[in-house]
Structures are given as C-alpha cells and as structure tokens.
PAGUKOL-679088 format. One record per residue: residue number from 1; residue in one letter; z, y, x of N, C-alpha, C in turn. Coordinates in steps of 0.001 Angstrom, whole numbers. Atoms other than C-alpha are relative to their C-alpha. Layout:
ATOM  nr rest    n.pz    n.py    n.px   ca.pz   ca.py   ca.px    c.pz    c.py    c.px
ATOM NUM    A       Z       Y       X       Z       Y       X       Z       Y       X
...
***
This chain:
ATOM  nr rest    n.pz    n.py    n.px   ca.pz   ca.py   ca.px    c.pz    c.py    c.px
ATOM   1    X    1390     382    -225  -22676  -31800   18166    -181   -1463    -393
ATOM   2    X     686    1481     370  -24339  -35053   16717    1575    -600    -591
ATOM   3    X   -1534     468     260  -20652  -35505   14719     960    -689    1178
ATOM   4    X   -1225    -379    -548  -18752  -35052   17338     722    1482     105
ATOM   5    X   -1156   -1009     255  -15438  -32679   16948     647    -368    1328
ATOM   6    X   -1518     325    -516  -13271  -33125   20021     152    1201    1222
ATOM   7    X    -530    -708    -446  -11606  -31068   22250    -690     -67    1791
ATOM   8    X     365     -73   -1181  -12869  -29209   25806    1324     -76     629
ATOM   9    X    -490     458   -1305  -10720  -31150   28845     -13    1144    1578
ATOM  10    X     285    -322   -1190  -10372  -28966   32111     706    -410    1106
ATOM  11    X    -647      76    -747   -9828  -30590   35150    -579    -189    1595
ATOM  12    X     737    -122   -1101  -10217  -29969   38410   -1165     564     552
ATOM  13    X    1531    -735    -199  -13180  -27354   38031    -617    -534    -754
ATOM  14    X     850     504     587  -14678  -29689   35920     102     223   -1607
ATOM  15    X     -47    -162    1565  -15117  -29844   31785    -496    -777    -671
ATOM  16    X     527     720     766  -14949  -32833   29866     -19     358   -1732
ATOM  17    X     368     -52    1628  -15668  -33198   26344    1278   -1190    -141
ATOM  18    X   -1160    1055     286  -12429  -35333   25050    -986   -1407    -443
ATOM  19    X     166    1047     581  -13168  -39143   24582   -1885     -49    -535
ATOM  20    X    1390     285    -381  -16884  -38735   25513    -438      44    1641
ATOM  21    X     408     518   -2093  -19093  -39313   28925    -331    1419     270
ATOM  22    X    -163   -1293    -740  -19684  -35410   28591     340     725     803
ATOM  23    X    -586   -1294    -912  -18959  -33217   31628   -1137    1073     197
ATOM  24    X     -55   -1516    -548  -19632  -29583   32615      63     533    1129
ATOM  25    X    -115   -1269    -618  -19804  -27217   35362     458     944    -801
ATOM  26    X    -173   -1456    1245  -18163  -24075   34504   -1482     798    -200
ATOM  27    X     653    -727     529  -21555  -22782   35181   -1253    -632   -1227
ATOM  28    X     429    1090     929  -22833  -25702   33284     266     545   -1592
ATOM  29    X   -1085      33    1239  -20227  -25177   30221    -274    1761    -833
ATOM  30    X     223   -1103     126  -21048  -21352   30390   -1668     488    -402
ATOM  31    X    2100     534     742  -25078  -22122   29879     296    -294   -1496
ATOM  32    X     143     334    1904  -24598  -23819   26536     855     441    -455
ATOM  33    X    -614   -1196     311  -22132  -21316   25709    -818    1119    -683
ATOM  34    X     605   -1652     142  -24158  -18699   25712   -1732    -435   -1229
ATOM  35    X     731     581    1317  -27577  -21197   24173      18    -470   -1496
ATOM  36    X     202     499     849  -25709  -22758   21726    1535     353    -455
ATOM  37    X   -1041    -762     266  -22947  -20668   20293     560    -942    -911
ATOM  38    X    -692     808    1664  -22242  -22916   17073     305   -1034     560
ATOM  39    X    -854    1492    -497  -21380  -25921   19020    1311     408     432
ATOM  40    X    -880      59    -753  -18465  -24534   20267    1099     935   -1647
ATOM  41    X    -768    -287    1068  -15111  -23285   18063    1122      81     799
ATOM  42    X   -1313     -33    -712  -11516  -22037   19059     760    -528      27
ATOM  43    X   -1504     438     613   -8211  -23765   19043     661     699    -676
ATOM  44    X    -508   -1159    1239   -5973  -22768   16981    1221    1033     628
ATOM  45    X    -195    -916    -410   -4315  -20778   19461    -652    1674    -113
ATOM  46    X     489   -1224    -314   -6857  -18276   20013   -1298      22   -1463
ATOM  47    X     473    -179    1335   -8435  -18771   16706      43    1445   -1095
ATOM  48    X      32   -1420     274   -6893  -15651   15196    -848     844     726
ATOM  49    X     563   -1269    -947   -8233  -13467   18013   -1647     -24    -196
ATOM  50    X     737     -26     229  -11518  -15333   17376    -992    1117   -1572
ATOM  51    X     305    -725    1421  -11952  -14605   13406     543    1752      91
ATOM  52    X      88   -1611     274  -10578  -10629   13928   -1376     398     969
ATOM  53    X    1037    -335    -912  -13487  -10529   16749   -1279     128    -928
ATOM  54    X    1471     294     750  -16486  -11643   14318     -21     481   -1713
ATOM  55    X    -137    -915    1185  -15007  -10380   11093    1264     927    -317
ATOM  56    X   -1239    -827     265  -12101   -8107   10893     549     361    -947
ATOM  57    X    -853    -310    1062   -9578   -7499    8993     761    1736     182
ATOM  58    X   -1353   -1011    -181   -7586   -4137    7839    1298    -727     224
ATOM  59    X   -1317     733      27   -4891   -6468    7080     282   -1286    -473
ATOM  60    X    -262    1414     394   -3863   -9919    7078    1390    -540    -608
ATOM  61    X   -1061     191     582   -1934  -11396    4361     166   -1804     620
ATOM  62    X    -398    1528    -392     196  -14872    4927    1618      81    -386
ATOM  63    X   -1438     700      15    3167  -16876    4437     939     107     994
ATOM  64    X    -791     123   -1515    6254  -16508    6663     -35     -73     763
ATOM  65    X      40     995   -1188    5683  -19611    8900   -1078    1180     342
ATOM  66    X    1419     -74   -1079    1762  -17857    9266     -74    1527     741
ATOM  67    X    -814   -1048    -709    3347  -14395    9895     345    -156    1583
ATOM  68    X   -1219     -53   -1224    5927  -15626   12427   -1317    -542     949
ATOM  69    X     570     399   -1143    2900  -17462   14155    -987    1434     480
ATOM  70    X    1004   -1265    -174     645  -14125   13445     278    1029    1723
ATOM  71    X    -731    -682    -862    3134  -12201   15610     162    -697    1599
ATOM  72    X    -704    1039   -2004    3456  -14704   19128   -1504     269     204
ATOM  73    X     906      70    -822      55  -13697   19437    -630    1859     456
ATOM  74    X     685   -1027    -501    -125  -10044   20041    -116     626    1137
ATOM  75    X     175    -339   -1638     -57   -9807   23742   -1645    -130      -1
ATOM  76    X    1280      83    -193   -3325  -11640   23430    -891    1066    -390
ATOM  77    X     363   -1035     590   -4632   -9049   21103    -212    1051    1337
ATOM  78    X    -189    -623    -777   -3627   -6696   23475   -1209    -177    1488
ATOM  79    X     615     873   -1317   -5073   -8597   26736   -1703      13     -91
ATOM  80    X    1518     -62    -523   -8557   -8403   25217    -673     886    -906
ATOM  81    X     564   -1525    1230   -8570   -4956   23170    -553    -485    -957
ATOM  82    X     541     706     926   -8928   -6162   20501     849     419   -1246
ATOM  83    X   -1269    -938     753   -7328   -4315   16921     930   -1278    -391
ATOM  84    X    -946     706     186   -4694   -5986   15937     519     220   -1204
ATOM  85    X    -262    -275    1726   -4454   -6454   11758    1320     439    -349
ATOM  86    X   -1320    -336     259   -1668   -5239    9653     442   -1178    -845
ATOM  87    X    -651    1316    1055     499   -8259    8344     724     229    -784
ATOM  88    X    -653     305    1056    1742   -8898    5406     819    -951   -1013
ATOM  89    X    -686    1286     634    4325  -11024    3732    -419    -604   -1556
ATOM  90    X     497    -368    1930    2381  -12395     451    1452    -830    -383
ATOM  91    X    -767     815     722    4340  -13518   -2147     261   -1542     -72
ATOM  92    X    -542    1230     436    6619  -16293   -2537    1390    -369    -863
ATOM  93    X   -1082      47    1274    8333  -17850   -5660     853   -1322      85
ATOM  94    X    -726    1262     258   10963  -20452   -6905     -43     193   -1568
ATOM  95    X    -424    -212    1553   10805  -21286  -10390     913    -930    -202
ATOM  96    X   -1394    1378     606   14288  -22798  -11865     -67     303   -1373
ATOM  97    X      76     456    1948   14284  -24272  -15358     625     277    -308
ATOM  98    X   -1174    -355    1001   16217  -23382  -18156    1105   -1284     704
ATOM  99    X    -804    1395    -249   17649  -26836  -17450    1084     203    1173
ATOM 100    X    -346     133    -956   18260  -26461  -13790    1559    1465      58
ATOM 101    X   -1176   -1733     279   20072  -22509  -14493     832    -393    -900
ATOM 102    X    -545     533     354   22065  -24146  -16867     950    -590    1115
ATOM 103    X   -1459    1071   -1535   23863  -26547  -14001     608    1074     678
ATOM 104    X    -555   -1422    -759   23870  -23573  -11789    1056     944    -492
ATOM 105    X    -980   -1013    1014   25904  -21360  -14252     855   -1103    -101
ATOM 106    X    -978     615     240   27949  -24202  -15075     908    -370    1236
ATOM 107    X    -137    1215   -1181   28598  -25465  -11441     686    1831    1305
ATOM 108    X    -523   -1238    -740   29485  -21362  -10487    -882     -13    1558
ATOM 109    X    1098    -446   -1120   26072  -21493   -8089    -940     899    -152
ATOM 110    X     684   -1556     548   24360  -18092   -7796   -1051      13     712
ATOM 111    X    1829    -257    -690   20352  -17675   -6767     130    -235    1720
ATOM 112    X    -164     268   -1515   21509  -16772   -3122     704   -1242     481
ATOM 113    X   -1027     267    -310   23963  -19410   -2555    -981   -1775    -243
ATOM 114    X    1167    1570      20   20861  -22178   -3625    -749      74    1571
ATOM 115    X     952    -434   -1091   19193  -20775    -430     695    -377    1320
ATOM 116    X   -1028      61   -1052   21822  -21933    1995     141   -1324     126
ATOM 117    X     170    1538    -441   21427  -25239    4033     916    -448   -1245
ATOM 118    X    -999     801     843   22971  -27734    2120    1422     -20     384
ATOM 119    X   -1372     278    -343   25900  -28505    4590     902    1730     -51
ATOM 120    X    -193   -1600     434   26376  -24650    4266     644     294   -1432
ATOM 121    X    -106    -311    1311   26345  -24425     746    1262   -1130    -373
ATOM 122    X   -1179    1348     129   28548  -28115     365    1808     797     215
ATOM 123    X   -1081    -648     -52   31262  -25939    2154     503    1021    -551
ATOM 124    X    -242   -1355     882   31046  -22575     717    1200    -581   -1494
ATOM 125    X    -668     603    1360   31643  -24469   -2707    1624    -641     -76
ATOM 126    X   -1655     686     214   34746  -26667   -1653     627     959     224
ATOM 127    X    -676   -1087    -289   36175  -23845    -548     851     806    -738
ATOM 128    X    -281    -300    1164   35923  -22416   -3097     897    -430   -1376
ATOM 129    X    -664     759     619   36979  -24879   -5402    1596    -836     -28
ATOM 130    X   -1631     652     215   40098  -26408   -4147     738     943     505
ATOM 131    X    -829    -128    -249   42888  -25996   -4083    1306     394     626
ATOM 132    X    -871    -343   -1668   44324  -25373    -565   -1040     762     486
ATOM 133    X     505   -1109    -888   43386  -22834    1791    -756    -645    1119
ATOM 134    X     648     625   -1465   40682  -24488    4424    -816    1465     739
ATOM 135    X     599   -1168   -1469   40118  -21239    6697    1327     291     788
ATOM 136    X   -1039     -72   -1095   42248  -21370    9753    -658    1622     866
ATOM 137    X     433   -1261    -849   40760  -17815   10361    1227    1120     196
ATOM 138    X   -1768    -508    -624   44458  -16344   10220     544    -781    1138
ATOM 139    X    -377     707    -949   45599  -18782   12471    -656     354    1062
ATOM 140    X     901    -419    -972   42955  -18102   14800     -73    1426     737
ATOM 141    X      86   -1213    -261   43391  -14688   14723    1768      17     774
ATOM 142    X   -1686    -215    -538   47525  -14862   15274    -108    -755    1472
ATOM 143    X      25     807    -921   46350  -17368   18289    -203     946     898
ATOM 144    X     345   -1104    -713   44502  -14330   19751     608     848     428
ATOM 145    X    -882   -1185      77   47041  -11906   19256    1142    -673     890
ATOM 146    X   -1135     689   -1113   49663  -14194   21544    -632    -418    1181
ATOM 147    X     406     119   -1275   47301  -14913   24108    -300    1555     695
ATOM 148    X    -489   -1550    -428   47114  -11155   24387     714     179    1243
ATOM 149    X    -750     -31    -695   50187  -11145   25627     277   -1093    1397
ATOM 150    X     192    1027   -1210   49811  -14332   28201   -1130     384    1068
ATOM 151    X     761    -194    -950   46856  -12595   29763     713    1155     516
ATOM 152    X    -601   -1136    -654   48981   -9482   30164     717    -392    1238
ATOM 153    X    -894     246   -1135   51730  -11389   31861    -489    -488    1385
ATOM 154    X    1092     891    -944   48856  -13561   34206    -460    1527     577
ATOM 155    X     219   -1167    -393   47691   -9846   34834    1296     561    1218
ATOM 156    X    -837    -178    -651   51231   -8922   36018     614    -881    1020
ATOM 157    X    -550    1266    -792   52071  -12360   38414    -983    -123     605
ATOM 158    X    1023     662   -1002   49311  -14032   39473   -1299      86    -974
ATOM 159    X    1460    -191     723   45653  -13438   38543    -889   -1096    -356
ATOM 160    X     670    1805    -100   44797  -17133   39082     160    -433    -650
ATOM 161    X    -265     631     976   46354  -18030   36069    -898     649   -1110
ATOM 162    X     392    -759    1163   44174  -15766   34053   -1214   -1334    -481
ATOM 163    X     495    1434    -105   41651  -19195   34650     296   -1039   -1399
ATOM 164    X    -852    1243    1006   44277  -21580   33152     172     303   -1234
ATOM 165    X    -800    -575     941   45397  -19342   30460   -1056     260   -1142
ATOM 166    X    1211     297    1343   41471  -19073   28477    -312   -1274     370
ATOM 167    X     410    1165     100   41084  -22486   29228     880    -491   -1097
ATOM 168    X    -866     228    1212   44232  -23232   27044    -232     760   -1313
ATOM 169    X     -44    -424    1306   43237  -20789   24721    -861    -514    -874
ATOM 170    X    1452       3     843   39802  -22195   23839     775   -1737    -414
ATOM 171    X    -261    1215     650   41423  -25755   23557     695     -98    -749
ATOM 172    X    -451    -240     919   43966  -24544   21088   -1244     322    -998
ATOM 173    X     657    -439    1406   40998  -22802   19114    -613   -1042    -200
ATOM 174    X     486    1381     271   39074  -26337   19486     754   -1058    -897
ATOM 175    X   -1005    1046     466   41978  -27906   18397    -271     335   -1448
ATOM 176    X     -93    -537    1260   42348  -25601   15131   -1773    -291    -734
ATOM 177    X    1075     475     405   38519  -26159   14753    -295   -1046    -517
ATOM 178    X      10    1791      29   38750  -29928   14829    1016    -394   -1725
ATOM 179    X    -399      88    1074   41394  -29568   11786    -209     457    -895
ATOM 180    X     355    -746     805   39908  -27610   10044   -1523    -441    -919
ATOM 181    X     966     806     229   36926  -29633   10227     853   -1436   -1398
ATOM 182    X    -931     957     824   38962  -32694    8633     555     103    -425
ATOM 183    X    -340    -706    1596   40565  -30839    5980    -908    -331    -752
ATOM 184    X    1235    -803    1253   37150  -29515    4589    -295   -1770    -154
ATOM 185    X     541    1448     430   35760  -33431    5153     696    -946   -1253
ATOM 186    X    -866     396    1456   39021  -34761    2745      89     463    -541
ATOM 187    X      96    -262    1135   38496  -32427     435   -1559    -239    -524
ATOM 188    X    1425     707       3   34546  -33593     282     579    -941    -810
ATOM 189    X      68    1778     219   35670  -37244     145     683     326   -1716
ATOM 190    X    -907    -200    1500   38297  -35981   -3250   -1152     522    -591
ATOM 191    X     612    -143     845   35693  -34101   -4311   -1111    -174    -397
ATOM 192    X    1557     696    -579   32721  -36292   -4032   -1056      26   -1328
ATOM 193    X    1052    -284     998   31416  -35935   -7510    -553    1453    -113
ATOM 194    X     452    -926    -491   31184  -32376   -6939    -856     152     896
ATOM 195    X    1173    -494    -797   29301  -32341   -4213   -1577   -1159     374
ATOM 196    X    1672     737     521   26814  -35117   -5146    -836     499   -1082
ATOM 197    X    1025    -869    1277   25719  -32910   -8253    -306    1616     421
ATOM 198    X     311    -934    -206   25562  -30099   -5881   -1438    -426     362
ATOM 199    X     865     609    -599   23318  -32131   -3555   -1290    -239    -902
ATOM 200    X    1169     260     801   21113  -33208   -6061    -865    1311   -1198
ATOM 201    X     719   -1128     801   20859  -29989   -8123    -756     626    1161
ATOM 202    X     495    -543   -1410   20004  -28428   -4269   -1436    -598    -280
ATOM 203    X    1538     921    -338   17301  -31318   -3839   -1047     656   -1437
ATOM 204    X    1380    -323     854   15287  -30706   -7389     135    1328     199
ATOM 205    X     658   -1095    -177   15527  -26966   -6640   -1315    -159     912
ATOM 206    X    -132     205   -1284   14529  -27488   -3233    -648   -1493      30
ATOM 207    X     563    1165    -398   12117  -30773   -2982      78    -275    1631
ATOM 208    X    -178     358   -1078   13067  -32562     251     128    1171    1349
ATOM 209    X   -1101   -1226    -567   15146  -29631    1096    -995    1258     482
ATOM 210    X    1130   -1105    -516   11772  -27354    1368    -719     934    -999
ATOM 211    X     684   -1150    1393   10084  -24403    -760    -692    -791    -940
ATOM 212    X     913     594     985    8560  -25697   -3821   -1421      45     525
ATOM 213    X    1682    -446    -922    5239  -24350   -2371    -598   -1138     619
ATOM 214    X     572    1391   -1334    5341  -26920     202      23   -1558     -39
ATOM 215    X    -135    1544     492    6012  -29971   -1904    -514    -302   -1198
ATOM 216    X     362     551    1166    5027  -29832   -5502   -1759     772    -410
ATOM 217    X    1489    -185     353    1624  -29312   -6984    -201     906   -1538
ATOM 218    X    -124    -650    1198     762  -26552   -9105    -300    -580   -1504
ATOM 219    X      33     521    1266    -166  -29001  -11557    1321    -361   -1149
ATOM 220    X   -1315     237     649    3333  -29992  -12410     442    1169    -260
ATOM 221    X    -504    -725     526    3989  -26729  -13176    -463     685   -1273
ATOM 222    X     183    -207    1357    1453  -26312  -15802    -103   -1305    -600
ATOM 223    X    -137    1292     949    1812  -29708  -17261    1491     165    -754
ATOM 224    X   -1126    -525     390    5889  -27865  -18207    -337    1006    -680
ATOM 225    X     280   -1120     589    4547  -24930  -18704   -1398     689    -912
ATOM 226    X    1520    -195     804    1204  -24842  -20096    -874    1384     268
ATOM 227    X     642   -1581    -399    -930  -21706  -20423    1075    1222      50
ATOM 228    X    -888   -1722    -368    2143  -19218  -20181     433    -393    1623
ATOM 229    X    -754     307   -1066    2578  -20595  -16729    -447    1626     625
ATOM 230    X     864   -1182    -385    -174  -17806  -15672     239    1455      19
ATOM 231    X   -1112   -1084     386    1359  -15122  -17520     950     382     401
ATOM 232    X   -1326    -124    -851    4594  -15362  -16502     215     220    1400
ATOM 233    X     416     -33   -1555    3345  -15579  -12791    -384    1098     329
ATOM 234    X     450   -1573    -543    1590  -12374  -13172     916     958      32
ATOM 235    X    -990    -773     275    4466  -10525  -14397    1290     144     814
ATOM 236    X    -744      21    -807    6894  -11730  -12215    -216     471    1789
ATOM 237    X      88      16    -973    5308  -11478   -8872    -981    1665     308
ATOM 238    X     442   -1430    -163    4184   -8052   -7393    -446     358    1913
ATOM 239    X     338     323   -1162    2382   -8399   -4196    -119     876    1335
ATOM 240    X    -451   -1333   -1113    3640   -5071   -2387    1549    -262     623
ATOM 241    X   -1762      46    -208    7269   -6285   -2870      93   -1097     930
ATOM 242    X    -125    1238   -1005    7915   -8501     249    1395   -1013     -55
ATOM 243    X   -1336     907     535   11425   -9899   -1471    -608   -1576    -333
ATOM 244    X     -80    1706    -134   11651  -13712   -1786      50     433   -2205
ATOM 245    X    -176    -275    1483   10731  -13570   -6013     902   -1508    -546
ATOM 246    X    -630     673     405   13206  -16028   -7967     -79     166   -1536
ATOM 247    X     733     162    1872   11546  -17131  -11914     988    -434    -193
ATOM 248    X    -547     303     869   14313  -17892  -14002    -467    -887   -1616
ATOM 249    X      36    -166    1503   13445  -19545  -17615    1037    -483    -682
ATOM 250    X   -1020     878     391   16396  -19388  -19629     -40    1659   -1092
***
C-alpha cells in the first residue's frame, strides 16, 4: 500500500505491519482482508498453496532445488484440500567444450566422475594414479575378522569386557583411518600438479563449484556458439527424460 512491501508481525494478538506505525486487530487485519484483497500477498512459504488456489496447475515443472522445496509442502496441501500438482524435473544441461573433453580424455576423467565433490573426485583420481595401494579396506576387514574372535572369548569369561574390547576395536579402525588419511595427503603433496589441473578443469566445468545454470549467462554461450547454440539445445534436450543431459562438442 502507498509503496510499502513489508512483512505482517504477530504479536501478542496484535498485527504489525514490519517497520511501520501500522497495527491490527485480528478482527481489524481480517476487515481489510476481506475489503482489500490486493494489498495483501503470501510468503513464500505458503505461496505455492496460494498460486494452485487462484490458478491451478495439472502439473508443475521446476528445477531440483524448486522440486525438493515443491515436496516439504504437501502436508499443507493436504491440511487445506487443496489438489496437489504433478511435479516435474525440467531439464538440466552441462555443456563441455571440445577443449574442456579434450583434458578430460587426456586426464582419464569420465562425465560421472566431473560430478563428484571435488575432494571426492581429488581422491578417486590419486588412487587411481599412483602407485601404492591407499585402501586399508583389507586391513580393516582382517581387523574385523580377529575381533570376531575377542568378542567370542569376552562372550565366554566375562561379558564386561565385551565394553573394552569395541572400544579397542574402533580405535584400531581410527587409527588405520588416520593413516590412511596421510598416505592419500603425501601422495596429493607428490602429485600436486595433478591435482591442480584436476581442480581447475573441475572449476571451469563447474563455475564456483556450481551448475553452469547458476553462474554463467546464456550469453556466453552464444557469443562461442553462435546461432547453432539453439539447435543443438533442441536436439539434445528432451523434456520427458528427467536424466541430468551432458552436451559434449567434440
């Protein structure tokens, strides 16, 4: 009203208007409610529930994030009969350059394996790459297989030791954890040019480690690509298929 936007306050029975001298009665608040419908607007809680109330949808398309929020609200739905749309995952792409698929192929990194936190992916790779064996998951397992037998015997003596006996076991597997940790870290530090040209091929997939979507501007993609950006977009993407689409040009 009169450019003000701000948020209804309730306290104490009462109903301010945020960061004005406005107050309310509820039966106050419930009067110009009902006179003056357009002054008023939902949060964005109950916002969905609003817009299916006044225009409805068969089905609402969205992004992941607006999915995952779609879904935390269908109790409400529920709570005030109200239908409840069918969601849909629209499409979402990554386009990697000839350039970038190039590194990737050279660097033995495969579509899925770009999709994996960094510190995730950092390890996978050394792992891979050197030299020595950094999975203490045999070890771990032979650790298991001898405490076996220590809970048997704690079984047969005294039961009180059964206590002592996973307390020692978990600080052995802590232990093996802890070295295993500082392996993988010195083979990092040796192989540090490796995993700074992972890092950075990661990052330009991946702008500040987040979907292209959410960082770059479709302009930069036809200022590369020009008018076949369009084309190529149509062909690739298919808006029934709820798979994660991955553009290649190479």
């Amino acid at each position: 009203k009169d450019g003000i936007r701000e948020r209804l306050v309730e306290s104490k029975g009462k109903y301010a208007v945020n960061d004005t001298a406005i107050t309310f009665t509820k039966e106050e608040l419930v009067s110009e409610m009902e006179n003056f419908p357009e002054r008023f607007s939902p949060n964005v809680i109950a916002r969905p529930l609003y817009q299916e109330v006044i225009l409805p949808n068969l089905c609402y398309i969205g992004g992941g994030g607006e999915i995952a929020y779609w879904l935390e609200l269908k109790a409400s739905f529920d709570a005030m009969q109200v239908t409840f749309p069918i969601l849909l995952v629209r499409n979402s792409a990554l386009i990697i350059t000839e350039k970038q698929a190039d590194k990737l192929e050279r660097m033995n990194i495969s579509k899925s394996d770009v999709f994996l936190s960094q510190n995730s992916l950092i390890n996978k790779k050394i792992r891979e790459i050197s030299n020595i064996d950094i999975d203490f998951a045999p070890q771990k397992k032979l650790l298991e297989e001898q405490f076996k037998e220590m809970y048997a015997l704690a079984e047969k003596t005294d039961k009180s030791f059964l206590g002592a006996v996973k307390a020692q076991e978990v600080k052995q597997k802590k232990g093996l954890d802890a070295l295993e940790k500082r392996l993988l870290q010195a083979q990092k530090r040796k192989l540090k040019d490796h995993v700074v040209r992972m890092t950075e091929l990661q990052n330009d997939i991946f702008p500040n480690q987040s979907l292209q979507e959410r960082q770059l501007n479709f302009s930069e993609f036809y200022l590369a690509y020009g008018e076949a950006l369009l084309p190529m977009l149509f062909k690739a993407l298919e808006p029934l298929n709820l798979n994660f689409t991955v553009i290649t040009q190479k």
